[in-house]
N, C-alpha and C positions, 0 to 999 in steps of 0.2 A: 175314318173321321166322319164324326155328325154332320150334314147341311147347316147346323148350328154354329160348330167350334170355328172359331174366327181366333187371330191371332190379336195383341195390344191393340197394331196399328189399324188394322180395321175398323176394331169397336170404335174408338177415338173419332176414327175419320166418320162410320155413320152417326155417331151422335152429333156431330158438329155441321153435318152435310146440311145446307140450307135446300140447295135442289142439283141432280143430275142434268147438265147440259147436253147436247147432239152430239156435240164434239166428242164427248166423253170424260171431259171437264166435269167438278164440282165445282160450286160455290160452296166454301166452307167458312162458315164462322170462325172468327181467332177469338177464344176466351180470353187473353192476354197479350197486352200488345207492348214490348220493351222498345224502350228510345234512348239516344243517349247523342250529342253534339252535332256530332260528325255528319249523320245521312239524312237528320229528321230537318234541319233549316228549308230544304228545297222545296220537300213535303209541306211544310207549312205555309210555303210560300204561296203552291200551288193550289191551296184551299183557300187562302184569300181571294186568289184572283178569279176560284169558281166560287167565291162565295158562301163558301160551305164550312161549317164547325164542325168540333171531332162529335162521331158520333157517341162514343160511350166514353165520357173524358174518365170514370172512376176504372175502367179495367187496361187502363194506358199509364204507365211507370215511365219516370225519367231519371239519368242517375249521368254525369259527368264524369269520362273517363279516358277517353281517347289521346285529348289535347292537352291536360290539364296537367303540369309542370306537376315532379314528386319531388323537387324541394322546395320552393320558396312560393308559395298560395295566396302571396298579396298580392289586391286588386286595384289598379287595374291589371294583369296579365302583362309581361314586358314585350308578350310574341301577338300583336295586333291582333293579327289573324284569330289567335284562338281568345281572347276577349271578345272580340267579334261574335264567334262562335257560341260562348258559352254567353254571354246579355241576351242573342238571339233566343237559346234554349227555355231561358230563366226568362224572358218577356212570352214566349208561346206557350207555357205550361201556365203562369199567370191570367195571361188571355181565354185559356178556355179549361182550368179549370182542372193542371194535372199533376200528380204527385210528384213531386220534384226531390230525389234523394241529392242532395246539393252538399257543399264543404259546410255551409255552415250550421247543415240538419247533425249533421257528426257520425250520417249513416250512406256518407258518399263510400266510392267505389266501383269497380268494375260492372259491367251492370251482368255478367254473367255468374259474378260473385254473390252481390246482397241479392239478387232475385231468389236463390234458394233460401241465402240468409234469415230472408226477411218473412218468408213462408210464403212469397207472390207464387211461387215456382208448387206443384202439387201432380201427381197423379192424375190423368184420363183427360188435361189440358191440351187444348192446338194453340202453340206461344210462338208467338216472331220478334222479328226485331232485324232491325234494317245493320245486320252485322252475321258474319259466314259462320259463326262459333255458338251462333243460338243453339244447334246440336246440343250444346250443353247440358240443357233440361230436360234430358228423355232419359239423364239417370232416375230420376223419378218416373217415371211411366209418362209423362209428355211427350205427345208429337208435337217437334221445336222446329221452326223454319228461318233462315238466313233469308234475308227480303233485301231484294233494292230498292232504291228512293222511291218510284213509282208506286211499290207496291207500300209502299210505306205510307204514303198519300192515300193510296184506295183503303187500309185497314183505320186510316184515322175518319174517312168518310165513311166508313161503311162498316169495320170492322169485320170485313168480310177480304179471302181472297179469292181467285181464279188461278184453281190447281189440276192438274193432274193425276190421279191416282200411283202408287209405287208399287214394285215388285220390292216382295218382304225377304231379304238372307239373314238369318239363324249362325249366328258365331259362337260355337260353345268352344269355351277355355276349361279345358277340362287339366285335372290336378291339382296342384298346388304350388305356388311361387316360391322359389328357392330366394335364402339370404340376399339381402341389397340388391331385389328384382321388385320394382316399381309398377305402378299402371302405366304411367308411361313408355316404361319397355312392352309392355302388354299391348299397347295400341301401337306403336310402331313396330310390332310382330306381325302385326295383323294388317297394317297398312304395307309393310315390306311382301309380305305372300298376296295379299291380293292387288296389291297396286293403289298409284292416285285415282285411276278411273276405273277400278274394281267394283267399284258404286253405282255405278250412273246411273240413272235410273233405280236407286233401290232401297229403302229404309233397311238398318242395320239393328238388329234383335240380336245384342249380346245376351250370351248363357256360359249356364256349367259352372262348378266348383268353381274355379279362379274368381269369378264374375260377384258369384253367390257369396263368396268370404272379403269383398272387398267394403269399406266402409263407402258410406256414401260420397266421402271426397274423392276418394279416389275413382269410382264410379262415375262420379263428371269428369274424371279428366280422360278416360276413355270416351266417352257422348262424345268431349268436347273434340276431338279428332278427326269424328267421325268422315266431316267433311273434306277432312286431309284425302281420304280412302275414297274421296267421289259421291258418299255417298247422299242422299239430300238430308238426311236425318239418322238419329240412332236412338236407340231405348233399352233400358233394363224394366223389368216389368218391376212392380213395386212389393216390396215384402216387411218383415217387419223394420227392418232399419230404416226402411223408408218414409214409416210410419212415426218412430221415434224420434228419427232427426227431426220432420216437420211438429212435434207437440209444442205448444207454447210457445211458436215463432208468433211474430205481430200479426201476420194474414193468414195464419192457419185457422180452420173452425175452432171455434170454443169450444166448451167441456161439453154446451149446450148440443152442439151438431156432429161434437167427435164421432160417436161411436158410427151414425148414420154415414158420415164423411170416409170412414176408414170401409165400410162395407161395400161401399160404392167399389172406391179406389181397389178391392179385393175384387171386384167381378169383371174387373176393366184388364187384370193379367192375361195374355194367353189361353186359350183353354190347351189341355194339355195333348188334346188330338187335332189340332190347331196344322195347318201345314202351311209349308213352304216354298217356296220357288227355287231356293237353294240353300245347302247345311254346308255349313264348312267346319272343320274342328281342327284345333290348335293345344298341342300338350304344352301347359303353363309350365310345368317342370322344365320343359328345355329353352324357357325362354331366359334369356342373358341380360343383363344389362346393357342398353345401346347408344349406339351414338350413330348421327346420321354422318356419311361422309361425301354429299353431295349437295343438289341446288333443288331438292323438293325429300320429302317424309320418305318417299317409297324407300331415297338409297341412301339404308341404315345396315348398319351391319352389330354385331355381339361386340361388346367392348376388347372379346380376345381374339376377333377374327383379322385381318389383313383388307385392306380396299380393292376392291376387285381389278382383273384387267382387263382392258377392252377386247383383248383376245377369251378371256373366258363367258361372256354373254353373249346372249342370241343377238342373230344378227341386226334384229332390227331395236335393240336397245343399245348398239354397239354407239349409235353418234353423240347419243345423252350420256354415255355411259365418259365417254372423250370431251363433249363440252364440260360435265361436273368437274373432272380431273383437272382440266386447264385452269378453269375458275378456280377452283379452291386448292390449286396449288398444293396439289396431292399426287405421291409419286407412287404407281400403280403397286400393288403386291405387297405393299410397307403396312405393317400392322397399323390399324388405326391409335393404339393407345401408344402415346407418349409424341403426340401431336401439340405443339406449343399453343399455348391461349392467352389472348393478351385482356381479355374482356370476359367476367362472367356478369351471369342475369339469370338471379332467382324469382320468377313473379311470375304474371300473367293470367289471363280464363282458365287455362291450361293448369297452370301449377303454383298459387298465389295465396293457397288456402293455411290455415293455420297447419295441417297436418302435415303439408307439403314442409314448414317453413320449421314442423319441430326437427325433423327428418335432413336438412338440410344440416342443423344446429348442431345434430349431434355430430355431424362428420366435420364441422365446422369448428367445434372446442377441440379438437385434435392437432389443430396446428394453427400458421397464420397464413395469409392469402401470400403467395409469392411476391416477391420484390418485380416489378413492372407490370404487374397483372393489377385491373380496374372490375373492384368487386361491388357490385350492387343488389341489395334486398328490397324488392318492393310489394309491400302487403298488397292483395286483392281488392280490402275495402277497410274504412275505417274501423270495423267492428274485429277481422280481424287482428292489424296492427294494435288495438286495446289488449286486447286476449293476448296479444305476442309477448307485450308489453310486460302486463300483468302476470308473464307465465318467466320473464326475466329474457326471452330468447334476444330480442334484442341488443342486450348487453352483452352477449353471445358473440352475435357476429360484431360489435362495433370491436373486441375485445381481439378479436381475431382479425380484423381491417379490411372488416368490409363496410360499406355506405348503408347506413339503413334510412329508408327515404318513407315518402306520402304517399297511400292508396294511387296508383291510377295503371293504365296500360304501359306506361312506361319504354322499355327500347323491344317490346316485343314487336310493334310496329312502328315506334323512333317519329313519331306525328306530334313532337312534343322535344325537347332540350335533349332529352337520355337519347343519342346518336351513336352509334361506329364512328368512328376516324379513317377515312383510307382501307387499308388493307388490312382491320385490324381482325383477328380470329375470336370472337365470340362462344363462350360455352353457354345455351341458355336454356332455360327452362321453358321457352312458349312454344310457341304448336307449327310457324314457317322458315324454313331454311331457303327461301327464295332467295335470286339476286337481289340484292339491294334494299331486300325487307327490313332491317336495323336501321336503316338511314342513312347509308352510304352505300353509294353505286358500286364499289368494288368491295364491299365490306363481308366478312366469311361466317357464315352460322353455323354451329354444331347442335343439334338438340340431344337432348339427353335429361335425366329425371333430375330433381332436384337436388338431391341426393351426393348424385355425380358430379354436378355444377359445383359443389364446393367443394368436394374432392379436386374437379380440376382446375380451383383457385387457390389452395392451398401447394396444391404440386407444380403448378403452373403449366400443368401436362393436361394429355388426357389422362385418365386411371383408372383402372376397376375402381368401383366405390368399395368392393369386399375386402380388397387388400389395408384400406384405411378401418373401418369400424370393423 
């Protein structure tokens, strides 16, 4: 390797470096700074009371998604709290001056959604946003950051954070993904072999065939993950699909900067004698369809595998391995598929995008959602649900009886109506199977691709997806 070849995250990081601290800290520039209800109120609060305005209000996005009810969008809001919430958003973006993607622009949505949408999201960017799932923009060659409220405060004052530099892992998916094998099965392959805190400390450089043949949707919802795996960030370098999805979105260069814009974004890849801290390789041919059968990403198993037994894992995964079981009310050795579900949820940062939701459709005109099983669709972002719309899918699922609801986050974190019940079993499509992440403290989460989520609303089971399409 040349003293030259530097991998994405490098270049990214020195062009954005404002100056190297003692510590060993950077102060880095955020080109792009995403907001959305939930984290940015306190943040604004705390600029009032130092007196301080955002500094660069044009390269700061706001988009309502959290809170925001996916059936019924008249205002006032019936749940205080998130009225509260969203006046607060729409008076602070007002006051100093910031793009507000709102219900009534008709380009609301998830904000991890329309930021690629919209062409905010680009190549050789350091993006944040005071939410864990920012990961999502480094399918495009971004270094994307999850921020807390603090730091959500310092990048509107400053537009600057106080980071630490990362150790870089290399994940090639080498082959090619067999029938009704999703990205989703992709990233919780890769989250189940290396673990939740396989990461720490580490930005993630997806490669290889699998990676290379994936469209750009699906490509975020690998990023989007990323953070399940620990780790602070993840990136695909950018190539030409990268380049084609971003043409003639609203924020992309014009005709006038294209070509300068795309040459850039070509020098900012990898060099190819580029190294690493660590390579890992994973054959996409053997990855399965999955379903997690536990209380976090890592314990997932192949839709035709069995749930493990606490006598078969090391000894020091043995007590997680006995809490997950007790919780979700899983009897050890018992094939995962043909697990009752009382709840499916197709949406999410994770899996909300039209592709996800044609993908769903097709396995969804095959039958109708079971008799006791509560089936919900909920598009990513308005732009989206138009497309859905327009492409008929929606008639799809209503035809088949599932719920087809409004752009927002919906029951993938339940901060909003769309809740669990009790002990209810969940198939869903978003990215945590924690305890009580759906909205009910005892409530069961399955992840699995979208694909399978209606497969196992129609069977009211688990299922291969391959046995139905």
């Amino acid at each position: 390797m040349s003293d030259r070849a530097k991998t994405l995250f490098h270049k990214v990081w020195d062009a954005h470096q404002v100056r190297g601290l003692p510590s060993g800290q950077s102060q880095l520039f955020i080109g792009t700074h995403l907001i959305h209800e939930v984290t940015s109120p306190q943040a604004f609060a705390m600029l009032r009371e130092l007196g301080l305005s955002v500094r660069f209000p044009e390269r700061t996005f706001a988009t309502v998604d959290h809170i925001i009810p996916t059936d019924s969008r008249i205002r006032p809001l019936s749940d205080e709290m998130a009225e509260a919430m969203m006046g607060e958003l729409e008076r602070n973006c007002r006051d100093h001056g910031i793009r507000l993607f709102d219900v009534a622009s008709g380009e609301q949505g998830i904000v991890h959604v329309i930021g690629p949408e919209q062409g905010i999201t680009q190549p050789g960017m350091t993006i944040a946003c005071g939410d864990s799932h920012t990961s999502t923009h480094g399918a495009f060659g971004a270094i994307s950051f999850g921020i807390g409220t603090s730091q959500v405060r310092d990048v509107l004052a400053s537009q600057c954070l106080l980071m630490a530099p990362l150790k870089i892992r290399r994940i090639d998916v080498t082959g090619e993904l067999g029938h009704g094998v999703y990205a989703k099965d992709v990233i919780l392959a890769i989250i189940r072999r290396l673990g939740v805190k396989g990461g720490v400390g580490y930005a993630y450089e997806y490669a290889g065939a699998a990676i290379d043949a994936m469209s750009m949707e699906e490509r975020m919802t690998v990023c989007n993950m990323s953070i399940e795996g620990g780790a602070r960030c993840g990136y695909i370098n950018p190539d030409e699909k990268t380049f084609d999805y971003l043409k003639g979105r609203p924020f992309a260069p014009d005709s006038a900067g294209w070509d300068r814009a795309v040459a850039w974004w070509r020098s900012m890849a990898s060099d190819p004698d580029a190294r690493f801290d660590d390579v890992v390789e994973l054959d996409g041919a053997a990855i399965e369809p999955s379903v997690t059968w536990g209380i976090n990403p890592e314990q997932n198993i192949g839709v035709g595998e069995s749930v493990p037994t606490p006598g078969g894992v090391r000894d020091e995964e043995r007590a997680s391995v006995e809490e997950a079981l007790a919780y979700m009310d899983l009897a050890p050795g018992r094939p995962i598929a043909g697990t009752p579900i009382d709840v499916a949820f197709i949406g999410s940062c994770t899996n909300g995008r039209i592709s996800d939701l044609r993908e769903a459709a097709r396995v969804a005109q095959k039958g109708q959602v079971a008799s006791g099983v509560r089936a919900l669709v909920v598009p990513g972002s308005h732009e989206v649900a138009e497309q859905a719309e327009a492409e008929g899918l929606d008639e799809v699922f209503r035809a088949a009886g599932f719920e087809w609801r409004e752009p927002g986050c919906s029951m993938c974190l339940a901060m909003n109506p769309d809740k669990l019940q009790g002990r209810e079993v969940c198939a869903s499509s978003s990215n945590r199977n924690f305890k009580g992440r759906q909205g009910s403290p005892s409530g069961r989460t399955l992840l699995m691709s979208p694909a399978m989520v209606a497969a196992a609303a129609i069977r009211g089971k688990v299922v291969d997806v391959r046995e139905v399409i």
